[in-house]
C-alpha beads as a LAMMPS data file, in Angstrom:
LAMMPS data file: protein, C-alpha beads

391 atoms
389 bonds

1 atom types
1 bond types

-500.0 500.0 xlo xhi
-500.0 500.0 ylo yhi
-500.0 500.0 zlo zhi

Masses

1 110.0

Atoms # bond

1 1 1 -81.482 438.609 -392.859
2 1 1 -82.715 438.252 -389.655
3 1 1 -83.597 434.564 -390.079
4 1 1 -79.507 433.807 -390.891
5 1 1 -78.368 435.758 -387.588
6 1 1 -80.811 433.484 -386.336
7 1 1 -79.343 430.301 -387.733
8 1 1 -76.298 431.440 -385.854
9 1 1 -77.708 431.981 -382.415
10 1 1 -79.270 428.289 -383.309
11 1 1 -76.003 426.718 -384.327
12 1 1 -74.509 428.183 -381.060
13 1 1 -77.590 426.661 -379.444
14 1 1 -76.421 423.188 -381.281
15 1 1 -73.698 422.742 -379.002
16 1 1 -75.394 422.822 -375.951
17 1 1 -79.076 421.564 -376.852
18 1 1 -78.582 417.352 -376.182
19 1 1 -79.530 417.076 -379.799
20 1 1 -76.778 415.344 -382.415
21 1 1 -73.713 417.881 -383.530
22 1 1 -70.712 417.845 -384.424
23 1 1 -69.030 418.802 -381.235
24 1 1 -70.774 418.895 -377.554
25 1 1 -70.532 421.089 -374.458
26 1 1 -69.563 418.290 -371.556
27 1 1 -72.895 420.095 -370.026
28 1 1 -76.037 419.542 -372.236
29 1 1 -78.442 422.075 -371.016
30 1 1 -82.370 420.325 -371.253
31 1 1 -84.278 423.359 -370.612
32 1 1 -82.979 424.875 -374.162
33 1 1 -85.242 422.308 -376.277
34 1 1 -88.271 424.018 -376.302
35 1 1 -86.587 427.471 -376.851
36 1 1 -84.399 426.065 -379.862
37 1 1 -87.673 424.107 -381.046
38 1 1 -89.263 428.452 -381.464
39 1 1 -87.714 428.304 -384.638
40 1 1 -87.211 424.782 -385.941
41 1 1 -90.138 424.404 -387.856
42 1 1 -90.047 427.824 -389.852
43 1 1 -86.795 428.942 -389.939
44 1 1 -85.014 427.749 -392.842
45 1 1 -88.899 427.161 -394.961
46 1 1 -88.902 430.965 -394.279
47 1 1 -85.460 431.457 -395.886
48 1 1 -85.873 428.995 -398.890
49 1 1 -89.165 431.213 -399.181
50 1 1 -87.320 434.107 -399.594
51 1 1 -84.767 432.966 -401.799
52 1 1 -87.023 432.094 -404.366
53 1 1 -89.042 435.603 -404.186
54 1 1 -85.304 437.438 -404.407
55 1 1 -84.702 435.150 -407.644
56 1 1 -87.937 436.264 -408.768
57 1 1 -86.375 439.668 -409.116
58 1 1 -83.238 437.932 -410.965
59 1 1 -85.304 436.484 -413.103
60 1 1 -87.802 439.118 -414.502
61 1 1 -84.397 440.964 -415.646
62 1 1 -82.585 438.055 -417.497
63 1 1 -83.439 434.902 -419.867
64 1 1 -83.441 431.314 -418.579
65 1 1 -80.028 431.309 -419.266
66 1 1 -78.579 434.280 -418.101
67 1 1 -80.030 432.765 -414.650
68 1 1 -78.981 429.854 -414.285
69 1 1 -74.982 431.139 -415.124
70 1 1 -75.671 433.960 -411.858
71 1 1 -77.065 431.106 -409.914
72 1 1 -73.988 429.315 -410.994
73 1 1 -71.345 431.693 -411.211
74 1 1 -72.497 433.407 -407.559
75 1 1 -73.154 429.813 -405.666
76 1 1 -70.631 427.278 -406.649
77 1 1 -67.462 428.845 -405.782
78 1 1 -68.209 428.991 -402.310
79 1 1 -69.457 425.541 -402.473
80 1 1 -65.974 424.709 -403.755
81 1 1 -64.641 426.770 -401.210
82 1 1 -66.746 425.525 -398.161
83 1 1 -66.172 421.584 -399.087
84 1 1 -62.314 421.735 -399.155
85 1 1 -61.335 424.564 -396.949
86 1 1 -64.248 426.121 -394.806
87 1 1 -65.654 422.405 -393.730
88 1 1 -63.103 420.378 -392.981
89 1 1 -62.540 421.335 -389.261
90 1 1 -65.944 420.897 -388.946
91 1 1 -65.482 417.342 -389.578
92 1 1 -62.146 416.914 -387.770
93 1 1 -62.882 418.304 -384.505
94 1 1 -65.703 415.899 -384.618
95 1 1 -63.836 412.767 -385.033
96 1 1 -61.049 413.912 -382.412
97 1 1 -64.331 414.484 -379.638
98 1 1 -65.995 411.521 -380.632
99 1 1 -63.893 408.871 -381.972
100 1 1 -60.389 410.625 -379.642
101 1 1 -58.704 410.952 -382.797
102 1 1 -54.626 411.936 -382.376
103 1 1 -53.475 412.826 -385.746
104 1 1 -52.760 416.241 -386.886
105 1 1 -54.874 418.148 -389.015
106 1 1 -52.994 417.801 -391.762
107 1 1 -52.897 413.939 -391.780
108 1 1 -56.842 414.201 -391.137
109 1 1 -56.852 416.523 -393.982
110 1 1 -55.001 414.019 -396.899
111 1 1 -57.708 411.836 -395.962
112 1 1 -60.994 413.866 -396.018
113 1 1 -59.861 414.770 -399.582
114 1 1 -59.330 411.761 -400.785
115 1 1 -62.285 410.351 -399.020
116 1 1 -60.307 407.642 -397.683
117 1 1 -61.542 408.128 -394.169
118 1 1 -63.732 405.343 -392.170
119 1 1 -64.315 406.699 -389.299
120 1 1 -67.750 406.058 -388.105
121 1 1 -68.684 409.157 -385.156
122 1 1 -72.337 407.895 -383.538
123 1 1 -72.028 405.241 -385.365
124 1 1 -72.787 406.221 -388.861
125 1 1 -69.507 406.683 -391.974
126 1 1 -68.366 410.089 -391.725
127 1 1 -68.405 410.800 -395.688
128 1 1 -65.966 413.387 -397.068
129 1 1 -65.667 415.591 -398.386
130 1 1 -68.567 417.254 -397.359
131 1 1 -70.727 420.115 -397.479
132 1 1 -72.209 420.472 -393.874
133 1 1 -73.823 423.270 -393.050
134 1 1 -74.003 424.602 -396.866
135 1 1 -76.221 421.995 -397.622
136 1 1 -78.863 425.147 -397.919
137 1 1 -76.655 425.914 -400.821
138 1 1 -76.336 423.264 -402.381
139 1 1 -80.418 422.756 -402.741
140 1 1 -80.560 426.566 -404.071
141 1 1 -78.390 425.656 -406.698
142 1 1 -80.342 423.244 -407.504
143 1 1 -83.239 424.552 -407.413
144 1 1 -82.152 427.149 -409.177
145 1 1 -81.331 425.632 -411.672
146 1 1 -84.835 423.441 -411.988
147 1 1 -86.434 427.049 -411.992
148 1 1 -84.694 428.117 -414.597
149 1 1 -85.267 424.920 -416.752
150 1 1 -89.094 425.557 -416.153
151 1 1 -88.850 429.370 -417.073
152 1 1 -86.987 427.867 -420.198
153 1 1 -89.642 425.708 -420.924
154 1 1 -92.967 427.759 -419.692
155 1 1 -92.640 431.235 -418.366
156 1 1 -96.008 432.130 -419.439
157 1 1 -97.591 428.785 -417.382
158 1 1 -95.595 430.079 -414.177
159 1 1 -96.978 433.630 -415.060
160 1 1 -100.705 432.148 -415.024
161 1 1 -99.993 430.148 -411.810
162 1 1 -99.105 433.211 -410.193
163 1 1 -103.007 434.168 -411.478
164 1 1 -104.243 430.966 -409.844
165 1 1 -102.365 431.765 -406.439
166 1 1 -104.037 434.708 -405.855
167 1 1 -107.221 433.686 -406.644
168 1 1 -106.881 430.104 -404.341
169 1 1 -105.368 431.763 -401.477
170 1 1 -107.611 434.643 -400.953
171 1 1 -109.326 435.395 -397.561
172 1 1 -108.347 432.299 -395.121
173 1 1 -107.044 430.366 -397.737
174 1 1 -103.858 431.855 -397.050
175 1 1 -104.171 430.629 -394.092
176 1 1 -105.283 427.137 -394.177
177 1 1 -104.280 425.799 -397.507
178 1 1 -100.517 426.420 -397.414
179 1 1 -100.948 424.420 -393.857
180 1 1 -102.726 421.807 -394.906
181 1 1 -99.854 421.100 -397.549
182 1 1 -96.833 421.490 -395.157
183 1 1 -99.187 419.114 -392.409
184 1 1 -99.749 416.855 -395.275
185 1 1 -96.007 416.499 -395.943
186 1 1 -95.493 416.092 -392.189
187 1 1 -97.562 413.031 -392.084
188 1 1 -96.757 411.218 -394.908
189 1 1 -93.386 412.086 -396.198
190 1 1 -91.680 412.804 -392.867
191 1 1 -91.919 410.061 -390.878
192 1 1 -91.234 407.867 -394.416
193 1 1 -87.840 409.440 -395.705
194 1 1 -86.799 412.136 -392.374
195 1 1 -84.438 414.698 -393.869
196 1 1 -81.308 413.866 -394.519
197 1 1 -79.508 416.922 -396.437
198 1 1 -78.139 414.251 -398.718
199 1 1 -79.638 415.716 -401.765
200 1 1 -80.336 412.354 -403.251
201 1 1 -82.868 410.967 -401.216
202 1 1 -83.635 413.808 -398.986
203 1 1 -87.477 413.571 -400.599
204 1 1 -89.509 415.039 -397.725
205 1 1 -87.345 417.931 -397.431
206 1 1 -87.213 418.245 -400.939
207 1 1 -91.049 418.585 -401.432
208 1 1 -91.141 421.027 -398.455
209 1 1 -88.186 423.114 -399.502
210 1 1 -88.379 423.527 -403.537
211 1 1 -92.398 423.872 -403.078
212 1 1 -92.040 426.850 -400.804
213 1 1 -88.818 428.033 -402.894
214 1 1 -91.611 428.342 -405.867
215 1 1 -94.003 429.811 -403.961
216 1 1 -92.113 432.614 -402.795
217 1 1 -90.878 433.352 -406.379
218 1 1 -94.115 433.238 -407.767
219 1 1 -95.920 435.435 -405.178
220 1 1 -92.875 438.282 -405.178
221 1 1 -94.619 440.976 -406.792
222 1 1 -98.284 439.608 -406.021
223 1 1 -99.949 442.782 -404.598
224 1 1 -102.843 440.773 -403.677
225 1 1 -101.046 438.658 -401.511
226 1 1 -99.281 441.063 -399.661
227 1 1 -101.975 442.524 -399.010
228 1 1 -103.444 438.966 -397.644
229 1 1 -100.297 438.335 -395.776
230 1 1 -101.033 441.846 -393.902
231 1 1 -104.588 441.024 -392.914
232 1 1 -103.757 437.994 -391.425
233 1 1 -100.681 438.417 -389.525
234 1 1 -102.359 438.285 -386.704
235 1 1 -104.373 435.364 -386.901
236 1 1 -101.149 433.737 -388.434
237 1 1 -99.427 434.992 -384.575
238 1 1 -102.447 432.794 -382.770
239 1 1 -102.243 429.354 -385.280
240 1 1 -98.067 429.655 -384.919
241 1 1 -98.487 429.555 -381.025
242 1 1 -100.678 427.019 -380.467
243 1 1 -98.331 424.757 -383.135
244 1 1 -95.911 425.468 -380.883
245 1 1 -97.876 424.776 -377.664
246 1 1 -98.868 421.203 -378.372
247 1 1 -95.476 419.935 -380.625
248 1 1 -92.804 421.534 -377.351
249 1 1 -95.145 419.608 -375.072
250 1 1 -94.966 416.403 -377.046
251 1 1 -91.314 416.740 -377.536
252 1 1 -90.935 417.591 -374.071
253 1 1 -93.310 415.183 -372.654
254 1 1 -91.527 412.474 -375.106
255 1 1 -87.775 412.800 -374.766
256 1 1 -85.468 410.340 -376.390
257 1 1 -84.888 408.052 -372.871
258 1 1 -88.857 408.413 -372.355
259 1 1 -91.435 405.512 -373.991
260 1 1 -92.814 406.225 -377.406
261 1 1 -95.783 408.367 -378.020
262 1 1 -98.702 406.623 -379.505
263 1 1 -99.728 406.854 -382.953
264 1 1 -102.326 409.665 -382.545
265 1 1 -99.884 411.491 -380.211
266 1 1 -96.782 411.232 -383.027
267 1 1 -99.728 412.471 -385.750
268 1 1 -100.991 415.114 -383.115
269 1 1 -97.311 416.629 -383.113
270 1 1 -96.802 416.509 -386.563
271 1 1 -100.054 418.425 -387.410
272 1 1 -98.787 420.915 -384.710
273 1 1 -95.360 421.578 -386.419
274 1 1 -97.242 422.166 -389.676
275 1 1 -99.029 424.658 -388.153
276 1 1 -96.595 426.358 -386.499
277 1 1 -94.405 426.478 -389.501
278 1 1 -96.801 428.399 -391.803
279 1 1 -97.912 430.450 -389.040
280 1 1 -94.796 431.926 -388.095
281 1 1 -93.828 432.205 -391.386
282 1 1 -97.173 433.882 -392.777
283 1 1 -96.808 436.304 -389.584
284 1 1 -93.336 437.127 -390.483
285 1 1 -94.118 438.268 -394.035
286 1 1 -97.296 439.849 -393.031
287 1 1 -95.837 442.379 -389.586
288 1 1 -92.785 442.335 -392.523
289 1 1 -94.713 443.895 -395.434
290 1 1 -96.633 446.028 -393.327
291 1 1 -93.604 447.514 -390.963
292 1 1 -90.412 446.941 -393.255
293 1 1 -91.018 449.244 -396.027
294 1 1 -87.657 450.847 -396.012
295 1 1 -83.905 450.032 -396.710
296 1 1 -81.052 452.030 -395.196
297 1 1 -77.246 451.664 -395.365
298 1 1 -76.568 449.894 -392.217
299 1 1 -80.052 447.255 -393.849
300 1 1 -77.610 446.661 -396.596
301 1 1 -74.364 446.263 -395.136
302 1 1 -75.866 443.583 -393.320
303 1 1 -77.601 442.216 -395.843
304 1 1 -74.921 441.689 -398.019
305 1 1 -73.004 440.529 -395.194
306 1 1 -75.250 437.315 -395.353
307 1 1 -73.986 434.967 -397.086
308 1 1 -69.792 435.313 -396.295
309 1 1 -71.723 434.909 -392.061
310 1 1 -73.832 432.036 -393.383
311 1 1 -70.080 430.349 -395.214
312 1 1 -68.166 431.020 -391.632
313 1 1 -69.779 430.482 -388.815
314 1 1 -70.308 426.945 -388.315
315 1 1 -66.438 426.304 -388.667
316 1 1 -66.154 428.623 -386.007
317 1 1 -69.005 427.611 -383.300
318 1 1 -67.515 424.137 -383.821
319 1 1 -63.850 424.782 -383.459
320 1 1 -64.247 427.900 -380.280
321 1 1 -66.849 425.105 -378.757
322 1 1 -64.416 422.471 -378.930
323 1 1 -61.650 424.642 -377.385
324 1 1 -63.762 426.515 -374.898
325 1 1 -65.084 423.613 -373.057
326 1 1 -61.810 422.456 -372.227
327 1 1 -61.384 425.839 -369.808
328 1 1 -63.893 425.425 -367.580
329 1 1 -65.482 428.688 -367.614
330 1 1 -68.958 428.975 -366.230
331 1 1 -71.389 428.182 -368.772
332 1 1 -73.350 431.162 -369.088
333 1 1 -69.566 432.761 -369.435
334 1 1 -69.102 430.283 -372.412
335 1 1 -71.903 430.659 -374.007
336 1 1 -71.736 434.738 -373.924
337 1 1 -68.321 434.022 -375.424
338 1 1 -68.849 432.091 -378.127
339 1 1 -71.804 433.584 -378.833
340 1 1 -69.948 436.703 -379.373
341 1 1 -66.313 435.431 -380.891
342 1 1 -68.950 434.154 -383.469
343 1 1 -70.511 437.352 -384.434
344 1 1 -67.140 438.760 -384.475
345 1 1 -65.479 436.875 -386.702
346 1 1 -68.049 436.667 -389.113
347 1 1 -68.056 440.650 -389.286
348 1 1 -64.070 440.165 -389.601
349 1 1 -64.192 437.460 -392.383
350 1 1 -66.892 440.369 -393.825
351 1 1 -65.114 443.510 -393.677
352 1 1 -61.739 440.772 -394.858
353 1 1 -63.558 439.336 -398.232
354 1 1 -65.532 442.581 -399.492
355 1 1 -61.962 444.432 -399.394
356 1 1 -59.960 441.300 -401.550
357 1 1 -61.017 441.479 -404.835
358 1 1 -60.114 437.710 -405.142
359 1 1 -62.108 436.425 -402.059
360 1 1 -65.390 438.045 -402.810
361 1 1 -66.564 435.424 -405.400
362 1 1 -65.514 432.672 -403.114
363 1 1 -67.833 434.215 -400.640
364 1 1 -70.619 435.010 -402.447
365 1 1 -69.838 438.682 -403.203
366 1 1 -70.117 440.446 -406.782
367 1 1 -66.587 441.063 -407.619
368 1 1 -67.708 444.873 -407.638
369 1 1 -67.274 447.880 -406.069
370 1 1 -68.364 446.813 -401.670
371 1 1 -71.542 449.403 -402.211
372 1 1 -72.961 447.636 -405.297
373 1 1 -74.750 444.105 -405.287
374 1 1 -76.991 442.064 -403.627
375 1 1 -76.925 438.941 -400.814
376 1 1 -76.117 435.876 -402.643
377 1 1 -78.040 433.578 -400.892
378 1 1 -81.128 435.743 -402.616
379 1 1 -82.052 438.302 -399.745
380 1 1 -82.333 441.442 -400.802
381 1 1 -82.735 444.597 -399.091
382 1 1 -85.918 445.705 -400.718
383 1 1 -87.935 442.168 -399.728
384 1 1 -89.497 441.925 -396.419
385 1 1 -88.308 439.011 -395.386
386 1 1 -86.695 422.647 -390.995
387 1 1 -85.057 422.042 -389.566
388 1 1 -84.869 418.766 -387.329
389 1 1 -82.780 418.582 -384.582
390 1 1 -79.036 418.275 -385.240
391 1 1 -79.559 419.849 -388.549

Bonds

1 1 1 2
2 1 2 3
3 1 3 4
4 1 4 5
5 1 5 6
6 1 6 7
7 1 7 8
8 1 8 9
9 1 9 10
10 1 10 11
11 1 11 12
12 1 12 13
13 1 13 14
14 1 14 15
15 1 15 16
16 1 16 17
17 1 17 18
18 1 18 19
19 1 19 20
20 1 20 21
21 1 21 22
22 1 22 23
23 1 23 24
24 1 24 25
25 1 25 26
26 1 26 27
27 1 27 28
28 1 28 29
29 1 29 30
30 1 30 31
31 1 31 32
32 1 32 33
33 1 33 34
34 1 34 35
35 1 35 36
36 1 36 37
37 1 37 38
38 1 38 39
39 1 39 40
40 1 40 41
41 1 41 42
42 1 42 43
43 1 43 44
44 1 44 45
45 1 45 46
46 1 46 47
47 1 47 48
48 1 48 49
49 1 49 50
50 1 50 51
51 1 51 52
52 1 52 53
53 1 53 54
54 1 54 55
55 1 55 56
56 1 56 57
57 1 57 58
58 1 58 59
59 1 59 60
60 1 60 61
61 1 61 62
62 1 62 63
63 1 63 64
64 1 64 65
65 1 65 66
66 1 66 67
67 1 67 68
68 1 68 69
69 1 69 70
70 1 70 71
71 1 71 72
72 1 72 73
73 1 73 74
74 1 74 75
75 1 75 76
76 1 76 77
77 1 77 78
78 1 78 79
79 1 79 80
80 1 80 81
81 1 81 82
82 1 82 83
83 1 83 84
84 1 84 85
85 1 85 86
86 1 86 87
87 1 87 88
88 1 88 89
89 1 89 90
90 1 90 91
91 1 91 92
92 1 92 93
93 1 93 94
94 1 94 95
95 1 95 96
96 1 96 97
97 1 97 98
98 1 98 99
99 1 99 100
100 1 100 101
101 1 101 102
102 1 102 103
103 1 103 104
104 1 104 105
105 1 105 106
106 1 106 107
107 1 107 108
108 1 108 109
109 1 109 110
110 1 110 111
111 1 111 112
112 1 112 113
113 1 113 114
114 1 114 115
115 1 115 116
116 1 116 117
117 1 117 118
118 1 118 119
119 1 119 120
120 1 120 121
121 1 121 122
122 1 122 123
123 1 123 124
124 1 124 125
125 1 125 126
126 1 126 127
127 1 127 128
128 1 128 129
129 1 129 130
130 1 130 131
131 1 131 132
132 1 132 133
133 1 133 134
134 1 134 135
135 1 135 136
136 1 136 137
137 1 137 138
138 1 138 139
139 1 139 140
140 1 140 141
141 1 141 142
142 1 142 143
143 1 143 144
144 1 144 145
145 1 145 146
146 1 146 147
147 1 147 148
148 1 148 149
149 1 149 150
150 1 150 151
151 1 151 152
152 1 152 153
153 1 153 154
154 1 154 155
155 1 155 156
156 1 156 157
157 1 157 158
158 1 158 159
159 1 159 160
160 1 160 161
161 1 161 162
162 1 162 163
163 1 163 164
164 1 164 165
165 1 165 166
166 1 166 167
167 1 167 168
168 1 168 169
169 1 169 170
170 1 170 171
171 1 171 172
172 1 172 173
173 1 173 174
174 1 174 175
175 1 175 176
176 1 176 177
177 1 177 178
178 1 178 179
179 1 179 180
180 1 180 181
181 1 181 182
182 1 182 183
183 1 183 184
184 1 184 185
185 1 185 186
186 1 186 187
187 1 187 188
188 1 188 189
189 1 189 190
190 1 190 191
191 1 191 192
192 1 192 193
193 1 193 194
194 1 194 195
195 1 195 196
196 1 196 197
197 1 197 198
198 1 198 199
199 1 199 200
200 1 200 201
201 1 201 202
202 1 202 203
203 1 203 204
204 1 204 205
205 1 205 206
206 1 206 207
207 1 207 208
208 1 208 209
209 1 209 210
210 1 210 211
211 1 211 212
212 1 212 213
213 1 213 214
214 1 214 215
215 1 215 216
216 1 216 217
217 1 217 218
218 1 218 219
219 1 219 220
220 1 220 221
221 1 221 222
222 1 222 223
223 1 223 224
224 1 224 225
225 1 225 226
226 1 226 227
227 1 227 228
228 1 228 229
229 1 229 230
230 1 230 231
231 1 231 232
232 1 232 233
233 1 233 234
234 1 234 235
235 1 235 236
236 1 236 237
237 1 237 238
238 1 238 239
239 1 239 240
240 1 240 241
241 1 241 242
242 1 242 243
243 1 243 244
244 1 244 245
245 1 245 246
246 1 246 247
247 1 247 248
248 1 248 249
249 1 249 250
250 1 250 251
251 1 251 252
252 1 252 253
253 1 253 254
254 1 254 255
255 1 255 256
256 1 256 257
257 1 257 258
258 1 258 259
259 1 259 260
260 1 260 261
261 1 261 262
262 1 262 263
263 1 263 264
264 1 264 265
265 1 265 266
266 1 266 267
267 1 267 268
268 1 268 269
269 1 269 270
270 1 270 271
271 1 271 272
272 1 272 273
273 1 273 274
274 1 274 275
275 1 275 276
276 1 276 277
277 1 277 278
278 1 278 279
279 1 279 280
280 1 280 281
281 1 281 282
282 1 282 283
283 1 283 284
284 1 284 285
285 1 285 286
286 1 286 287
287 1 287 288
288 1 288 289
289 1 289 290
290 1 290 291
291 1 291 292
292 1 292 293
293 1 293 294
294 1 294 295
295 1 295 296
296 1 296 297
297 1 297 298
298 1 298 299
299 1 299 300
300 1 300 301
301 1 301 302
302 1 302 303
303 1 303 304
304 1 304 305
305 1 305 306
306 1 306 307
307 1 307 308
308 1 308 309
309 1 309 310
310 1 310 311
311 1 311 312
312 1 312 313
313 1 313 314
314 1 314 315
315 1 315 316
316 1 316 317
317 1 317 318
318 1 318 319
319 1 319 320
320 1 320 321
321 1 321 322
322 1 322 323
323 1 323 324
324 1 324 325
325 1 325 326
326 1 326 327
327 1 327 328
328 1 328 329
329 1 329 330
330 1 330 331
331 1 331 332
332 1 332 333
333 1 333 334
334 1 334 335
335 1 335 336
336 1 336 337
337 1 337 338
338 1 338 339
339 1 339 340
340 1 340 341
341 1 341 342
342 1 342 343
343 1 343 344
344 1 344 345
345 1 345 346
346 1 346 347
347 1 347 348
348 1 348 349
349 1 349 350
350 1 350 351
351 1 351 352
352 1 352 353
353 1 353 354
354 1 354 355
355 1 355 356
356 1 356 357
357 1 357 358
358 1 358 359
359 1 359 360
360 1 360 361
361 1 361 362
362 1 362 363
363 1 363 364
364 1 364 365
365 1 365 366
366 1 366 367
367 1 367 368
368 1 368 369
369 1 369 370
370 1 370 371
371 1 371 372
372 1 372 373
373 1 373 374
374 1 374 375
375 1 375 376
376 1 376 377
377 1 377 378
378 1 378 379
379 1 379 380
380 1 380 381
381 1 381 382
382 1 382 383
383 1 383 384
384 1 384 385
385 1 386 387
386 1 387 388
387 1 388 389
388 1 389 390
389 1 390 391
């Protein structure tokens, strides 16, 4: 939960950071690289984590089957919803900022559905329709879906490579073997295919995503490794800050109108992120699983808040951004603004959709009574709980 209000914070960042978005404060702030680069690495790795742990819990109460139509029936009408109603300001509000497009919404809109559009904003096709920010989505269906093929096909195998977790990852190797992966992928894979959130050929982010999606359903219930996760939250604290330490200082040192970093430097950074990204996230679960032990009704309001937040508040950061820039209010002023008219109209779209019966499966809600049910992006309240730039 903590990692989506997070996201928004970071999509709010988007707009000012001088990093790719879809719309741009006039006034790129520099100094808010490094503190926007805290949680690239781990952030959404920590929440594809997650996800797979909560559909552990799915799973253990239903067939293959009976999965994959949840997965289904709870994630792809918002995905419907998103691509032809939530999204498309997104994409509008870029091409009138980038490209000083005049028409009307509604003549913008005929063409993103038809995908007749060819407008090109920094110089790449602007393909619609399109998915956007719920690109997260789309790659939990999906792997959803794979999972439940494999638990089709060999529950017991997953069951015995649960066994052969705990026994591989005991002591440091908790530590250093999940980094060594995610470094590993950082190396070769990254600087090969980038990510792309194009679900096709998005093969580095792919690996890194549905690998740690697996993981954290098939070390849910592991007692062992919570218990591992404890013990070395704080060594996980140390390896996540020194990540951090040398990647910000090659990123910093190395900004776009700077000269290339060498070889070993680009390799130094990318061992750095990997290190970063499974030390935050180790520490997270660890200081989680030792502190977060107990749920609450204001834990679950917010929790199943998640996902209708997660469906609205890129729309809005990029429509109040575009607007708000135009009134010349000091920045800090703006940014306390928007920062805030976010947050409040994702709790309004909340409090809107869990009381329509009709909207709450377009938003990810069980069309139940507001008290029952669970996050449908997979966070629940009983589980403790990469992003490149522009992302």
């Amino acid at each position: 939960m903590g990692a989506f209000f997070l996201l928004i914070l970071y999509h709010v960042g988007m707009f000012y950071v001088p990093w790719h978005f879809h719309v741009k404060s006039p006034h790129p702030v520099e100094w808010l690289e490094p503190v926007m680069m805290l949680t690239n690495p781990w952030r959404l790795t920590l929440l594809f984590l997650v996800s797979g742990a909560a559909t552990r819990f799915m799973a253990d109460k239903a067939s293959a089957g009976g999965l994959a139509k949840a997965r289904v029936a709870r994630l792809f009408p918002p995905l419907v919803l998103a691509v032809f109603v939530i999204v498309p300001p997104q994409s509008y509000y870029e091409i009138v900022e980038k490209l000083g497009y005049s028409g009307s919404f509604l003549d913008f809109y005929g063409k993103y559905v038809t995908a007749s559009g060819h407008w090109r904003p920094n110089g790449q096709p602007l393909i619609t329709p399109t998915y956007n920010h719920m690109w997260f989505v789309v790659y939990l269906l999906a792997y959803s879906l794979i999972l439940a093929g494999l638990l089709w096909l060999a529950r017991p195998s997953l069951a015995r490579a649960q066994a052969g977790l705990e026994r591989g990852f005991g002591g440091w190797g908790l530590l250093v073997w999940p980094a060594v992966y995610l470094v590993a992928l950082r190396v070769t894979l990254f600087p090969a295919f980038g990510i792309t959130h194009a679900l096709v050929d998005d093969w580095y982010n792919h690996a890194l995503s549905f690998s740690v999606f697996l993981f954290g359903f098939l070390t849910a219930k592991s007692v062992v490794l919570k218990a591992g996760f404890i013990r070395a939250r704080w060594p996980a604290v140390a390896m996540a800050v020194l990540g951090y330490g040398v990647y910000a200082c090659v990123r910093w040192t190395y900004r776009a109108d700077d000269a290339a970093p060498s070889l070993a430097v680009q390799a130094l950074a990318q061992v750095a992120y990997g290190l970063n990204q499974w030390g935050a996230i180790a520490a997270i679960l660890g200081f989680g699983a030792k502190h977060l032990t107990r749920g609450g009704p204001v834990l679950t309001y917010l929790t199943l808040g998640v996902f209708p937040f997660y469906i609205i508040h890129q729309t809005f950061i990029v429509a109040a951004g575009h607007h708000l820039a135009k009134l010349g209010l000091p920045q800090g002023l703006e940014a306390l603004v928007l920062v805030a008219g976010t947050f409040a109209c994702c709790f309004a779209t909340y409090e809107i959709v869990r009381r329509v019966a009709v909207l709450r499966p377009l938003f990810g809600l069980k069309a139940a009574s507001p008290s029952g049910g669970t996050a449908a992006l997979g966070v629940r309240p009983e589980i403790a709980p990469d992003h490149a730039p522009g992302q």
